[in-house]
C-alpha positions in Angstrom: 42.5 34.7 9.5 43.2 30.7 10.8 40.1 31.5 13.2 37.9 33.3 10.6 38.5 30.0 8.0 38.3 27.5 11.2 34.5 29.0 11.8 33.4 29.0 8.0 34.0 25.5 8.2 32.3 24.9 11.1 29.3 27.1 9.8 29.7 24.8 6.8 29.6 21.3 8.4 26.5 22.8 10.5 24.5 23.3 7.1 25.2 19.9 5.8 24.6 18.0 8.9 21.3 20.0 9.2 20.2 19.0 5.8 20.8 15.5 5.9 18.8 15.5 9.7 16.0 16.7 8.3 15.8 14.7 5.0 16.4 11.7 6.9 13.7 12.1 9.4 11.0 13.1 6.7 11.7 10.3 4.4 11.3 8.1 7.3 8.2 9.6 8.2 6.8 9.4 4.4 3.6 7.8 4.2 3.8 4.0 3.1 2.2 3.7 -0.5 -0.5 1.0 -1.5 1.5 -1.9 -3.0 -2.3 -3.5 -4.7 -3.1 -1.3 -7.9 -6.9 -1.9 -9.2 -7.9 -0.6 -12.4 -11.1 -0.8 -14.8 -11.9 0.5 -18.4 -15.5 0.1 -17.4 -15.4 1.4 -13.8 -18.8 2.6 -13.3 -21.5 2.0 -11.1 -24.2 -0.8 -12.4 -21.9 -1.7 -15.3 -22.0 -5.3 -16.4 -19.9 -7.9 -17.1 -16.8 -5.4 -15.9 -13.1 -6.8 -16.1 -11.3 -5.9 -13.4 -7.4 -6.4 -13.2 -5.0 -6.1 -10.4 -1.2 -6.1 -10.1 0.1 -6.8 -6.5 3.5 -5.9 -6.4 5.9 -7.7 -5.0 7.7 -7.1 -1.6 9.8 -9.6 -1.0 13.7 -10.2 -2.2 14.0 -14.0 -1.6 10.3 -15.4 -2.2 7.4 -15.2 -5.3 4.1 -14.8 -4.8 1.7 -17.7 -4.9 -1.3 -17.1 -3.7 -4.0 -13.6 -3.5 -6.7 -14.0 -1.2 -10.1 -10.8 -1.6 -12.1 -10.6 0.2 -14.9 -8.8 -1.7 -17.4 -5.7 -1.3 -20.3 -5.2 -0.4 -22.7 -5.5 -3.1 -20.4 -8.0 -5.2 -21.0 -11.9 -4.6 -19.0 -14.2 -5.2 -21.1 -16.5 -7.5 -21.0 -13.1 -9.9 -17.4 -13.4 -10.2 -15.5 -15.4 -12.7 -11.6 -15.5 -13.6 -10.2 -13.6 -16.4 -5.9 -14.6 -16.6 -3.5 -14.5 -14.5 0.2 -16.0 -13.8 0.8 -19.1 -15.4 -0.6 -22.2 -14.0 -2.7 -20.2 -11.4 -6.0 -21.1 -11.0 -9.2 -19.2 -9.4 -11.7 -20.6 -6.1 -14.6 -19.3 -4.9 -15.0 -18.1 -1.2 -18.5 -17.0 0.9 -16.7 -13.9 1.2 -14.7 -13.8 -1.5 -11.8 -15.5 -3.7 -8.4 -17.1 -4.2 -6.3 -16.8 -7.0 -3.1 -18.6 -6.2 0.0 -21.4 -8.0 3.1 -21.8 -9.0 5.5 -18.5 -7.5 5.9 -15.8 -9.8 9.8 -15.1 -10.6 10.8 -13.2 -7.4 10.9 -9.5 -7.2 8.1 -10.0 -9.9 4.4 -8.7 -9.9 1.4 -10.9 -9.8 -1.1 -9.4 -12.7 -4.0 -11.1 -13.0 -8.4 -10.3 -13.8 -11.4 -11.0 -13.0 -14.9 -10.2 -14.4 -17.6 -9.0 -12.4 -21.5 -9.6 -13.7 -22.6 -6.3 -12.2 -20.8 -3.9 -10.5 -23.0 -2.5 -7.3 -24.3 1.1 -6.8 -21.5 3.0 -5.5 -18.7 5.6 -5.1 -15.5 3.0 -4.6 -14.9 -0.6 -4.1 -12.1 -1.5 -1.5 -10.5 -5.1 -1.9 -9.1 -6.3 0.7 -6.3 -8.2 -0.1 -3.9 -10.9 1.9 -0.6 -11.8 -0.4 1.5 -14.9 0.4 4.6 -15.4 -0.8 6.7 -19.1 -1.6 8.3 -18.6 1.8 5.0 -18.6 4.0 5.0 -14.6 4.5 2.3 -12.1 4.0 1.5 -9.1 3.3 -1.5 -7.3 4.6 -3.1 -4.6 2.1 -6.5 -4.6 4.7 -7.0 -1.3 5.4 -10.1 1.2 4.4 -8.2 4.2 6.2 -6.9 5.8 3.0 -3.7 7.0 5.2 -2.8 3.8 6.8 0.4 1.8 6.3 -1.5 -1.0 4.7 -4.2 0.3 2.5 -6.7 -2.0 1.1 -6.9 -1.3 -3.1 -9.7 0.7 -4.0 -11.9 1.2 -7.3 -13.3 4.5 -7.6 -16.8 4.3 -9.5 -18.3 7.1 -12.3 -21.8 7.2 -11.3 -24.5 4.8 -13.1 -25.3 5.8 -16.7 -29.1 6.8 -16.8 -31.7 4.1 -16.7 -29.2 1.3 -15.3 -31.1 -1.2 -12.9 -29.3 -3.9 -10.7 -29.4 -7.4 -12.1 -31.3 -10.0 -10.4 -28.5 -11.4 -7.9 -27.4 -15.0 -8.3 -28.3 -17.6 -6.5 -25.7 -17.3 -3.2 -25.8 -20.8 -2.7 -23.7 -21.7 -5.5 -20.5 -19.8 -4.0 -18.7 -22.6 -1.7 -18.5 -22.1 1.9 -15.0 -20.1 2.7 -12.4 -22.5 4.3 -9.7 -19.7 4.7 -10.4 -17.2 7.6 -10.9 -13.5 6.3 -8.5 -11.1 6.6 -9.2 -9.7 9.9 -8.8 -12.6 12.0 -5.4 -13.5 10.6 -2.2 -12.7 12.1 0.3 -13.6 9.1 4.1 -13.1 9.2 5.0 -10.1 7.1 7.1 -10.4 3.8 11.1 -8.8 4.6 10.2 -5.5 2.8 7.3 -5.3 5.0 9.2 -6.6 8.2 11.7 -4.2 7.8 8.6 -0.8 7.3 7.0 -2.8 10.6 10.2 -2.4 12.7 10.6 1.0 11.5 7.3 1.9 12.7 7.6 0.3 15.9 9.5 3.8 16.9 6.4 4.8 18.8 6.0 8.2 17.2 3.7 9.1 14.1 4.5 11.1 11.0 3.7 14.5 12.7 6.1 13.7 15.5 8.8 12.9 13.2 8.2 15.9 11.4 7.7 18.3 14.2 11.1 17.0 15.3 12.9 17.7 12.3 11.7 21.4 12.1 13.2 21.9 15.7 16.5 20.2 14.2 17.0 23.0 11.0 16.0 26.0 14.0 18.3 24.9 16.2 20.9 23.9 13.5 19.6 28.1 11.9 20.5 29.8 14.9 23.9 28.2 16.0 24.8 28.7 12.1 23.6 32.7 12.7 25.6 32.8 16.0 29.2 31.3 14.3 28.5 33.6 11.4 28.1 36.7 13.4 31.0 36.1 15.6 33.3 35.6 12.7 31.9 39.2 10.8 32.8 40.4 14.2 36.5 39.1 14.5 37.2 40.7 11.0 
């Protein structure tokens, strides 16, 4: 009887440290989500004068946000862009590639909201913005990239498709967009907020999601069939 109550428990523990194995290793492996929402009431290909609002999330615990640089897509200039609200005390510039929308920090752990108006939206499926995010303690966040499965994915605007008869505006005069003094994007190398920091050391395991997963599948067999093998030897001590 002592033996037959000694292996239910053992069976027992077995289970639980099984499931706990393999929900650990799949939340880990869970796919980062974009931290840059975009949204439009008018989100439609060759639409005019379009508001556009964004809410970057925050990601750090110690630092507000001050400053969102975009970089803009193709098909939207910068002169056709102009500054709808924002944070408090912000204030919108003009880059060749894009703009900057940046003051005074936002309470921490708070999101930046702000909008912008668009003169003419291009003739397309999606807009990506990519978007840099700096915080009051010099940290950034990186929401860059166009591969919709990435860690860092760049916001995106999906587009209904032109209403009939629409026609692209006559562009505006790109002179009137100052040159860009910030590097874009791509060719900066910021330090990462401490919610990001901590995702980037995570990943730095060396395996990708599939690995992780794979490996937590071989976890609950293995864990099945020692759990089969204590169970049957205790049926056959009865």
């Amino acid at each position: 009887m002592f033996h037959f109550a000694k292996r239910h428990h053992t069976a027992r523990r077995l289970t639980l440290m099984t499931a706990a194995a393999g929900t650990a290793v799949l939340l880990a492996a869970g796919p980062a989500a974009a931290h840059v929402e975009v949204e439009s009431e008018k989100a439609q290909a060759l639409a005019e004068n379009v508001e556009i609002s964004f809410d970057a999330e925050s990601e750090s615990d110690t630092a507000g946000i001050t400053r969102i640089r975009v970089v803009l897509p193709e098909g939207i200039a910068p002169a056709d862009v102009t500054y709808g609200e924002g944070p408090k005390g912000w204030k919108f510039t003009a880059a060749g590639d894009g703009y900057t929308v940046e003051g005074p920090a936002v309470k921490t752990g708070a999101n930046a909201e702000y909008s912008v108006v668009v003169k003419q939206l291009p003739d397309a499926k999606e807009l990506a913005f990519k978007t840099l995010q700096t915080y009051s303690d010099g940290s950034t966040d990186r929401w860059i990239e166009l591969d919709k499965s990435g860690e860092n994915p760049a916001p995106v605007l999906k587009l209904k498709a032109a209403a009939p008869g629409a026609t692209p505006a006559d562009p505006s005069p790109s002179e009137t967009a100052p040159p860009s003094t910030s590097p874009a994007p791509e060719e900066t190398t910021p330090s990462s907020s401490p919610a990001a920091q901590a995702e980037e050391k995570d990943d730095d395991g060396g395996m990708p999601a599939g690995a992780w997963i794979g490996i937590a599948v071989v976890v609950i067999v293995v864990a099945g069939g020692a759990l089969y093998v204590v169970r049957r030897r205790a049926t056959a001590s009865e």
